[in-house]
ROTOR-866213 format. One record per residue (C-alpha): residue number from 1; x, y, z; residue in three letters. Coordinates in Angstrom, 3 decimals, decimal comma. Example, Ala and Ser with C-alpha at 12.3 -4.5 7.8 and 13.67 -1.06 7.14 Angstrom:
! ROTOR-866213
 pos       px       py       pz code
   1   12,300   -4,500    7,800  ala
   2   13,670   -1,060    7,140  ser
! end
This chain:
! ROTOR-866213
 pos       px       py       pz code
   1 -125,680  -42,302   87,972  unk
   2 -121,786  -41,860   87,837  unk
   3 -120,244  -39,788   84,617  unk
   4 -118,392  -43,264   83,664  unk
   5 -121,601  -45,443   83,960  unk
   6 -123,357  -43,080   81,463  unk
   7 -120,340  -43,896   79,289  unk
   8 -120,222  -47,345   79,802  unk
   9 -123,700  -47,488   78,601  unk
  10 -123,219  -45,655   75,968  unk
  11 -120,124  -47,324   74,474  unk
  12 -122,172  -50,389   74,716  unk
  13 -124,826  -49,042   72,634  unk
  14 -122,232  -47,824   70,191  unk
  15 -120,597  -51,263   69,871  unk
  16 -123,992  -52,831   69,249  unk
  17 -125,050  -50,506   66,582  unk
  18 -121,550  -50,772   65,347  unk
  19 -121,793  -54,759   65,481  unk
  20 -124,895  -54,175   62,954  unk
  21 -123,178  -52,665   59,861  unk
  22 -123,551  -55,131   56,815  unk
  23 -119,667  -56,042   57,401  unk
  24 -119,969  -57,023   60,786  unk
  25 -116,276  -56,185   61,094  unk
  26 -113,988  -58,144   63,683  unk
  27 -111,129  -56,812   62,803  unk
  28 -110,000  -52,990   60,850  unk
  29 -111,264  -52,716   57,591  unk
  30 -108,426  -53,475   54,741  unk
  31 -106,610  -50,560   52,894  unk
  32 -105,586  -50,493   49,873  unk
  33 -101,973  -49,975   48,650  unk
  34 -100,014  -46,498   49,297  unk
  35  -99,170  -45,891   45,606  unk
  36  -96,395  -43,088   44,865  unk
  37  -96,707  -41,293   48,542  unk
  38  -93,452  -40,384   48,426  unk
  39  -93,327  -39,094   45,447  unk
  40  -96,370  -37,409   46,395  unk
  41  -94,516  -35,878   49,271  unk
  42  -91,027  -34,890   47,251  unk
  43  -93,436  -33,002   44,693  unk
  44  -95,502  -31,148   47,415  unk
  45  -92,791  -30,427   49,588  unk
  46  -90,935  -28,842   46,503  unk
  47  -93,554  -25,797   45,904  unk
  48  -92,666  -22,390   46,305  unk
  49  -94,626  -21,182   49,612  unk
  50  -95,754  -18,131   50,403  unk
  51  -93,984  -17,993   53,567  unk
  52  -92,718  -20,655   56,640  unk
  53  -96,273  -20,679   58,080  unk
  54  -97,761  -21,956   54,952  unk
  55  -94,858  -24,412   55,140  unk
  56  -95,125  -25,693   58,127  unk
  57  -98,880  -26,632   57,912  unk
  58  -98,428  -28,484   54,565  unk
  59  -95,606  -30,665   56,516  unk
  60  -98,063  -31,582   59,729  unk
  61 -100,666  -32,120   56,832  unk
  62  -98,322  -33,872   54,467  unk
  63  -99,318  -37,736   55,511  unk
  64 -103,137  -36,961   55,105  unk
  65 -102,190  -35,372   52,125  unk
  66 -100,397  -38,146   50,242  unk
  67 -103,053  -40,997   51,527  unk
  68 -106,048  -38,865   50,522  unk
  69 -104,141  -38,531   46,785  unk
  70 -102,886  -42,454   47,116  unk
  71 -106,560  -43,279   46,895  unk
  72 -107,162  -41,252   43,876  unk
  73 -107,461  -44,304   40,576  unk
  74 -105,420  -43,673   37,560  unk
  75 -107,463  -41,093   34,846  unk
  76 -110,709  -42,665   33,323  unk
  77 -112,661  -42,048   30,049  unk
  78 -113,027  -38,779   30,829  unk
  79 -109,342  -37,979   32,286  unk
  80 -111,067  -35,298   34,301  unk
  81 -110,666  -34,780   37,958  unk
  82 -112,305  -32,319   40,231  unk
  83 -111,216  -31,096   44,059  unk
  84 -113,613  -29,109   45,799  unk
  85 -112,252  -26,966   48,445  unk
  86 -109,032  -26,680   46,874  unk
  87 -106,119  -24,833   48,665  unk
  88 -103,673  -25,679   46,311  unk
  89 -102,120  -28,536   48,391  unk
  90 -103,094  -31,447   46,597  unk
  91 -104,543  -29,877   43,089  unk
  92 -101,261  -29,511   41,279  unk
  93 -100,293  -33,431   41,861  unk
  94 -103,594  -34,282   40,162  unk
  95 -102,358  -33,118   36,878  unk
  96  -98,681  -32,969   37,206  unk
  97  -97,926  -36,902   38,783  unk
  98 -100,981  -38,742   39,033  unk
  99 -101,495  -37,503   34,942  unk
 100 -105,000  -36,252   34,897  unk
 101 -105,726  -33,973   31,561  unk
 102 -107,935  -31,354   32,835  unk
 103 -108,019  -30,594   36,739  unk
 104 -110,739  -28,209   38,040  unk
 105 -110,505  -26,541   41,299  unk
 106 -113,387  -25,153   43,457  unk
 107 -113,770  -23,277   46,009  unk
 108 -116,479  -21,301   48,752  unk
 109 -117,587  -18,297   46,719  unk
 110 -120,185  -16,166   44,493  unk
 111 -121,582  -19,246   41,686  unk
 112 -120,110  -17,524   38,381  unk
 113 -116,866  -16,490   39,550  unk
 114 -113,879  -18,794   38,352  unk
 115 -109,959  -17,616   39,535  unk
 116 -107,072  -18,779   38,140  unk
 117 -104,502  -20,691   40,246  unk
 118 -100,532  -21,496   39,793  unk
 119  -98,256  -23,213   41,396  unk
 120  -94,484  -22,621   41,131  unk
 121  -91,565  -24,308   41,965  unk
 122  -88,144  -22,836   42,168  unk
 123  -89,818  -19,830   40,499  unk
 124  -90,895  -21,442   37,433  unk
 125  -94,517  -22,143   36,923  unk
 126  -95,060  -25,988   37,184  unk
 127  -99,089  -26,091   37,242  unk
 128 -101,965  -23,956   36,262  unk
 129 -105,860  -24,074   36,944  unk
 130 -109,099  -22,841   37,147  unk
 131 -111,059  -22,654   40,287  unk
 132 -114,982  -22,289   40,375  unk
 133 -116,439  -20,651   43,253  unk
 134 -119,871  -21,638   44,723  unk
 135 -121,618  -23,177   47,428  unk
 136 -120,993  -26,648   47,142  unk
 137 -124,607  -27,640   50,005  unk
 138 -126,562  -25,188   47,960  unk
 139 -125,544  -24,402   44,478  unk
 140 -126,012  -27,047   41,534  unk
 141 -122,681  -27,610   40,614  unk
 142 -121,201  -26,044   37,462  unk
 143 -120,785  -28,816   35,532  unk
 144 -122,330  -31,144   33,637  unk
 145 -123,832  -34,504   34,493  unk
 146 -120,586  -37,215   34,095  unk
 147 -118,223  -34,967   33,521  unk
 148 -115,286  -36,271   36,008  unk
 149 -114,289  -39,645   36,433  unk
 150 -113,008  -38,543   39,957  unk
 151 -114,502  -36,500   42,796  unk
 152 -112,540  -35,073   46,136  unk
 153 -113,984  -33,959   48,668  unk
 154 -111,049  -33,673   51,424  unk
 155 -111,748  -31,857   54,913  unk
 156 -114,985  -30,136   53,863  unk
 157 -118,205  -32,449   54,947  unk
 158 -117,294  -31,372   58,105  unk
 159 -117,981  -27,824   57,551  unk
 160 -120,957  -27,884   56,019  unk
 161 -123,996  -26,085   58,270  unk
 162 -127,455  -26,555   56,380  unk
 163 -127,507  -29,517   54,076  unk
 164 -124,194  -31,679   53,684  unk
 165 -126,309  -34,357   51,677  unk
 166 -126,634  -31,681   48,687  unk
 167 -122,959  -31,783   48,070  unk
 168 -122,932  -35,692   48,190  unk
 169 -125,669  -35,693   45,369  unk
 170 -124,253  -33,468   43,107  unk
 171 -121,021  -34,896   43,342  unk
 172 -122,985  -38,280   42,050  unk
 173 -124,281  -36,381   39,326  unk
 174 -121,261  -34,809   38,259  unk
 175 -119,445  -37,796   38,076  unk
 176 -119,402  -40,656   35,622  unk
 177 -120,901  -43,700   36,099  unk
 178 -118,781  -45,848   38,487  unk
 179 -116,880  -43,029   39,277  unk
 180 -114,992  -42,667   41,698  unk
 181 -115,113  -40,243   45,238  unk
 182 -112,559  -39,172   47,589  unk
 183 -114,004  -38,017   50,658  unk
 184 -112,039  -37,439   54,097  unk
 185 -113,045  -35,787   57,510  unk
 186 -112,481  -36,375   61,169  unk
 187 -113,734  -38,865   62,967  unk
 188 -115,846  -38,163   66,276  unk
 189 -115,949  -41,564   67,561  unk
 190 -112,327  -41,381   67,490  unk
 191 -109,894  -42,727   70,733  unk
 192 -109,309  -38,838   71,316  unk
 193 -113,184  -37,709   71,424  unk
 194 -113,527  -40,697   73,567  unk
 195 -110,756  -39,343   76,488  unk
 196 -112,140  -36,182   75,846  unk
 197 -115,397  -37,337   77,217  unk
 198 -114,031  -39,410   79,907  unk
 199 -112,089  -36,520   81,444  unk
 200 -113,674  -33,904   80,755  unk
 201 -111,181  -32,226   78,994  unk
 202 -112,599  -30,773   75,869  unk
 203 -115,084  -31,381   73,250  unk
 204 -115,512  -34,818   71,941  unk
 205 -114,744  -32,961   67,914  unk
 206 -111,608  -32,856   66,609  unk
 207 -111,861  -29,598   66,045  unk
 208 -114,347  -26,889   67,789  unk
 209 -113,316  -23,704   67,492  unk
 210 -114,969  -20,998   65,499  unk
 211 -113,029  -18,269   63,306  unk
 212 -111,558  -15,418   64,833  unk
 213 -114,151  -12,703   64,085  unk
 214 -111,190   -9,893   64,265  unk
 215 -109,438  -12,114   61,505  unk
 216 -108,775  -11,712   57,832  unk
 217 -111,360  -14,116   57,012  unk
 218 -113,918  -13,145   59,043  unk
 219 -117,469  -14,101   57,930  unk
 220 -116,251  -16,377   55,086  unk
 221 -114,471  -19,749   56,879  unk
 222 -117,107  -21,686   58,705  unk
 223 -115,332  -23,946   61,654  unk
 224 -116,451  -28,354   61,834  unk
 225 -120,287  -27,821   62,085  unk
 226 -120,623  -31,582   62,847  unk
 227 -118,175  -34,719   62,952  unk
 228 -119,062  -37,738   61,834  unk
 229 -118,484  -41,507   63,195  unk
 230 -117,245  -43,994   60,659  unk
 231 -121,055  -45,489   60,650  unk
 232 -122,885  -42,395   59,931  unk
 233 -120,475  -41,327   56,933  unk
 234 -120,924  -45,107   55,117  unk
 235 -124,810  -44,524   55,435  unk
 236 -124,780  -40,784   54,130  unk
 237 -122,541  -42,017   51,032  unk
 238 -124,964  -45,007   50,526  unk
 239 -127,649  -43,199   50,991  unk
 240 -126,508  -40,953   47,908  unk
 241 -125,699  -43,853   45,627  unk
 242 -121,960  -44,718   46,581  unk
 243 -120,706  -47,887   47,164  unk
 244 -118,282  -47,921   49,228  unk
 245 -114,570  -49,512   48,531  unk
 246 -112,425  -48,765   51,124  unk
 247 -113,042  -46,690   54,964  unk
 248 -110,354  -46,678   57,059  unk
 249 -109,164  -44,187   59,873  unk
 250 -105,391  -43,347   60,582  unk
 251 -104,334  -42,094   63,958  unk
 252 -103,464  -38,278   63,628  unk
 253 -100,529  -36,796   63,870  unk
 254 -100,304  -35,360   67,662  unk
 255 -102,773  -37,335   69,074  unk
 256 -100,954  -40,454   70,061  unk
 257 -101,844  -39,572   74,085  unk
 258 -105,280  -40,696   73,896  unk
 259 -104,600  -44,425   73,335  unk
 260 -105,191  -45,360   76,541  unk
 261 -108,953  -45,154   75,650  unk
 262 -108,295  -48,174   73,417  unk
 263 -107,574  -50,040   76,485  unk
 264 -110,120  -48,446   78,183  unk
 265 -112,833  -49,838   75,754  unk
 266 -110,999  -53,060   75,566  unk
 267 -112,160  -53,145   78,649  unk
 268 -115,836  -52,501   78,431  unk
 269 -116,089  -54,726   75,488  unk
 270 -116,766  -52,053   73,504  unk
 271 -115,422  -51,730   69,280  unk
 272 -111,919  -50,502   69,171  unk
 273 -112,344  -50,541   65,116  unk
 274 -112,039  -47,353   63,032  unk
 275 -110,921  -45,114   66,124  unk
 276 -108,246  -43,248   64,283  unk
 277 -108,892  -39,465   64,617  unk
 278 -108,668  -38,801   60,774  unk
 279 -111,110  -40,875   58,046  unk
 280 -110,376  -41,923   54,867  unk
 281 -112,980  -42,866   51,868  unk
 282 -112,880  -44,237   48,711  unk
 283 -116,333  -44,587   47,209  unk
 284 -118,068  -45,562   43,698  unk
 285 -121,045  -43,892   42,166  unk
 286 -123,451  -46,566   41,570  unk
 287 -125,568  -45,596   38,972  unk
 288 -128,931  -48,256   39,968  unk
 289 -128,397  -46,919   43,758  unk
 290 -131,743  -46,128   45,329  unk
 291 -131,041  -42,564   46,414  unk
 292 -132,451  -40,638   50,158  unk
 293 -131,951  -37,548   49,741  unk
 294 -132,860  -37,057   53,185  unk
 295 -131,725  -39,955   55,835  unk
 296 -133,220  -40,486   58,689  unk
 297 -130,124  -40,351   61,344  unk
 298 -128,882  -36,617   59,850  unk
 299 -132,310  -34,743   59,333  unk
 300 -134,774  -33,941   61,957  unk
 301 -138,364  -35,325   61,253  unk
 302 -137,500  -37,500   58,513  unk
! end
């Protein structure tokens, strides 16, 4: 059989499976408001940066950036928010504009080590934190259970190689009940991974590539490990005790060339819901949630 029969078949599949969720959606999920992105932006883009590299990323990142921290609800009972994987993009606008008390950074690392972060502007030091350094799909976090009201977990599920369901569990446990998680990460069954597929051109992920083993990081920054389609991530967060409030996907910046795959599956009467290249989540830890640890459709012989 033909390359694009295969496909056809197996968009069809993938639009009955996705015609199965519990919201039977017929239309893209709702979002909810953009509150303060620009002057999320304004205080981002006002940091001092280590040089016009560092810079420039932050800019092509700078609309993922502000969503992901439009999402995040005003300080709880706790006032205590946590960002794992924190580069120091989003962390200081946790504390400094969206008013959390105490902001806790971590980070891939020996469990036991904590370094202390700052962020300047103009020269003058406008933000300072701690970040905690462990394995976030091995190590039991280093907190106590319900100690944040808030939970990010931006661009990391993605990366994780052994057991991503560990770090959805313990961020559960670490937060308060009804708390809230941030969670964002590409989305494979995106319009781009689609084209991809359909000509050949490159992997259906996002992102493929591994680190430069000559590179300054060699051995310590694991490339995406495995991409997830807007289905699978809803049933890994229930499946950990979230319900969920709001998924949504955003076309990327750069990747506008791939839309023709929308008309493409338009075509095939196949889903054209949730086939932005970039996911974003906004989920609550339900404390009566029946929890499996291990589902099904991510772990082999379960």
């Amino acid at each position: 059989m033909s390359l694009v029969h295969n496909t056809r078949r197996a968009l069809h599949a993938l639009s009955r499976w996705l015609a199965r969720w519990d919201r039977k959606l017929q239309a893209e999920p709702p979002e909810p408001p953009r509150h303060r992105e620009d002057e999320i932006k304004a205080f981002i883009r006002a940091y001092d940066y280590p040089d016009e590299g560092a810079r420039r990323y932050t800019e092509i990142h700078l609309e993922r950036l502000a969503r992901s921290l439009s999402l995040v609800p005003p300080p709880g009972e706790t006032s205590r928010v946590l960002e794992l994987g924190a580069y120091m993009q989003m962390t200081p606008v946790l504390g400094c504009v969206l008013g959390y008390r105490e902001v806790r950074g971590a980070y891939f690392g020996p469990l036991g080590r904590t370094d202390a972060k700052v962020m300047t502007s103009g020269g003058k030091e406008i933000f300072r934190c701690s970040v905690d350094l462990f394995d976030a799909e091995k190590d039991r976090f280093p907190y106590p259970d319900q100690h944040f009201d808030t939970v990010l977990a931006c661009e990391i599920f993605e990366h994780f190689l052994h057991d991503p369901m560990h770090m959805l569990i313990e961020c559960r446990r670490v937060l308060v009940d009804g708390g809230t998680l941030i969670l964002t990460t590409p989305n494979v069954a995106s319009y781009t991974a689609v084209a991809r597929v359909l000509e050949m051109s490159g992997n259906p992920q996002l992102y493929s590539m591994y680190p430069d083993p000559r590179g300054e990081f060699a051995g310590s920054e694991v490339g995406h490990m495995r991409e997830y389609t807007p289905a699978e991530l809803e049933e890994a967060l229930r499946s950990a005790g979230f319900d969920i409030e709001y998924l949504f996907t955003h076309i990327a910046p750069g990747y506008h060339s791939h839309l023709w795959a929308k008309h493409f599956l338009e075509r095939n009467n196949a889903t054209t819901i949730l086939r932005g290249e970039q996911m974003f989540c906004r989920a609550r830890k339900n404390p009566q949630a029946n929890i499996r640890r291990y589902p099904s459709f991510l772990y082999e012989g379960m």
